[in-house]
N, C-alpha and C positions, 0 to 999 in steps of 0.2 A: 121468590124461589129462584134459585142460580142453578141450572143446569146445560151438561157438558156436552157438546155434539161432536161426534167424532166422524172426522173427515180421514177415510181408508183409501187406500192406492194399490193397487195393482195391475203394471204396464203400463199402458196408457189409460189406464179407466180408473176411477174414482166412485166412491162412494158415500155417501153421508148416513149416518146412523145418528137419525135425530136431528129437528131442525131448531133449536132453542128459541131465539127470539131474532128480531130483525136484523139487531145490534153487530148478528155474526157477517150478514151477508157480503159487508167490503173485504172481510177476512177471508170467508172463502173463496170470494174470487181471484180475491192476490193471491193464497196459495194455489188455486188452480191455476194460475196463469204462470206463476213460477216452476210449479213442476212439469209446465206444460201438459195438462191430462183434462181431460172430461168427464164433468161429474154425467153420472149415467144412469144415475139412481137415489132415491132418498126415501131411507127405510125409516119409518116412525114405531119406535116402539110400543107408543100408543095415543092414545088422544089427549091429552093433557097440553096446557096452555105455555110452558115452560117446554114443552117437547118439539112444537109444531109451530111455532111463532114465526120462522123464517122460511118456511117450506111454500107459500104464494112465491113470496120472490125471489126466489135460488132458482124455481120452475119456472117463471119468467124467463131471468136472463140467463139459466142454460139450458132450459129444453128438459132438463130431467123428470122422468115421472114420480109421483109419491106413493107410497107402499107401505098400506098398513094393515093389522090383521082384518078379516072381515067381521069379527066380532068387533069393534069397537070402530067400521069406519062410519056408521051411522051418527056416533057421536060425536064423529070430527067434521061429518056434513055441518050437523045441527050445529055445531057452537054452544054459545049462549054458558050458562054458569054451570062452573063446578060444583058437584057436589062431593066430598071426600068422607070419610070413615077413619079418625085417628088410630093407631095401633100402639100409642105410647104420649106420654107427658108432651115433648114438645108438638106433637102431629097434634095434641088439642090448642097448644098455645098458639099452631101457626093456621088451626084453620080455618078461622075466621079471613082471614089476609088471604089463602087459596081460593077461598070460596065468594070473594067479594070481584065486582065486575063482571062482564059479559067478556066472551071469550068472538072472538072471529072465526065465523066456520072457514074450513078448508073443506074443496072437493076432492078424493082421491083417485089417482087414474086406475091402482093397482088393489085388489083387498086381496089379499094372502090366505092363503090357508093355513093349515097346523103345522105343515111344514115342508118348506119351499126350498127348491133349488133358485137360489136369486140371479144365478147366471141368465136363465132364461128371459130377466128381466132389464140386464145390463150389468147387474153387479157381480158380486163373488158371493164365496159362502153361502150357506143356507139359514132360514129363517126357521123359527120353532116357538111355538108357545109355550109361556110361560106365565100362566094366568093365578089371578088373585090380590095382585094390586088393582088391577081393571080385568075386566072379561075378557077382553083381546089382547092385554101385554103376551109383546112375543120379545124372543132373544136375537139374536144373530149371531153366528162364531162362522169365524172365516177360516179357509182353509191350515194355518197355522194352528189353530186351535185356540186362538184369543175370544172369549167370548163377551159380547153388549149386552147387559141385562136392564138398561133401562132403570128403572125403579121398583123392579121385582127386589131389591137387595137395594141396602141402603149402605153406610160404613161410616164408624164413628170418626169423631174430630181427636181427642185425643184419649188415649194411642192413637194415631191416624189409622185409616185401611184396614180397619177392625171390622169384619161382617157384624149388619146387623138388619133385620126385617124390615119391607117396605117402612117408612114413614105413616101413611095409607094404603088400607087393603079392602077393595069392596066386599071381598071374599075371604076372611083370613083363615079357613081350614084350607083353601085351596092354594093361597098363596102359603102355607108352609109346604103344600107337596111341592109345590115347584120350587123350595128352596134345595127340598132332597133330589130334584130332578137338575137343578143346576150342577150341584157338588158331583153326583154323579156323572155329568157331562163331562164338569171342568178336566182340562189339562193344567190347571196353574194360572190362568193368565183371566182374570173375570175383570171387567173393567162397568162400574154402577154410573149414573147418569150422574150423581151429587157424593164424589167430584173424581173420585180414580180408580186405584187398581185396589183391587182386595187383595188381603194375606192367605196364602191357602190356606192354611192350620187353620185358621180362624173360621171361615168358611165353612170348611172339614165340622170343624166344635160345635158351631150352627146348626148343621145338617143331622151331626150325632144326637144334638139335643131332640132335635124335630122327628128320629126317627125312634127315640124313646117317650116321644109323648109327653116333653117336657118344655117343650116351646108351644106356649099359648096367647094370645095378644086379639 
């Protein structure tokens, strides 16, 4: 599974939402050293193996703390295998492949509550839960109003950036309110883990379904 970690700037300070896998760590260092800034923070949107793979060594070599909710940081202590809940055709075809191998525990310096001002912590924006892919998925929206949802929200391939339900939902009556709890948040700008920016309409269509009790999975 390929997912997206967004590295955020504001001033001198920097932010990571999400640490994917090792593969990113040359990358963010060259762009942290290019724009000159300090990473100050590294918000995990939840514990998954695909989210947290480069969060040991980004904290090594900048110092940064990791921050995740405290619903799910027990399970990024522990490691060890996945276990997922498909919501559609491909979440059954892929999760055999998610749920194969032992995962490496990370320790977290920071566990979050339901919803953080993350300045206090180094970063911007504030932190908020948004559970039902995992117990602890939280969001992040930064003071522009761009919001990280992680894998609370998925988006198809084609049409591209077509909202569509987590992939997997431990919880899926819960992970439809927080799809109605996102759209109401959203300004426009939702940016999913796998791989970019959502359409609002789309989104919007989502959310209308889920609040007429017609989105089930």
């Amino acid at each position: 599974m390929i997912s997206t970690s967004y590295l955020t700037v504001s001033g001198d300070t920097a932010m990571l939402i999400d640490a994917a896998s090792e593969t990113i760590v040359p990358k963010v260092l060259a762009k942290l050293a290019e724009l000159k800034v300090k990473l100050q923070l590294i918000a995990l949107t939840h514990y998954h193996y695909d989210h947290v793979g480069a969060a040991d060594a980004l904290r090594r070599d900048t110092g940064a703390p990791v921050a995740i909710h405290k619903l799910d940081a027990d399970n990024l202590r522990r490691g060890g295998r996945l276990s997922v809940k498909p919501t559609r055709l491909r979440g059954k075809i892929l999760a055999p492949l998610v749920m194969h191998g032992d995962r490496a525990p990370v320790t977290p310096d920071i566990e979050l509550g339901d919803s953080e001002d993350l300045q206090q912590y180094g970063g911007f924006g504030r932190s908020f839960l948004t559970p039902g892919h995992t117990a602890g998925s939280q969001s992040v929206i930064l003071p522009n109003g761009t919001i990280f949802v992680g894998d609370a929200l998925t988006e198809t391939v084609l049409p591209p950036h077509h909202a569509l339900p987590p992939m997997f939902a431990d919880d899926s009556h819960t992970s439809i309110r927080t799809i109605i709890a996102i759209a109401d948040t959203s300004q426009g700008d939702v940016r999913v883990a796998h791989t970019g920016r959502l359409k609002e309409s789309t989104l919007q269509n989502l959310a209308s379904r889920a609040r007429q009790g017609k989105l089930h999975y």
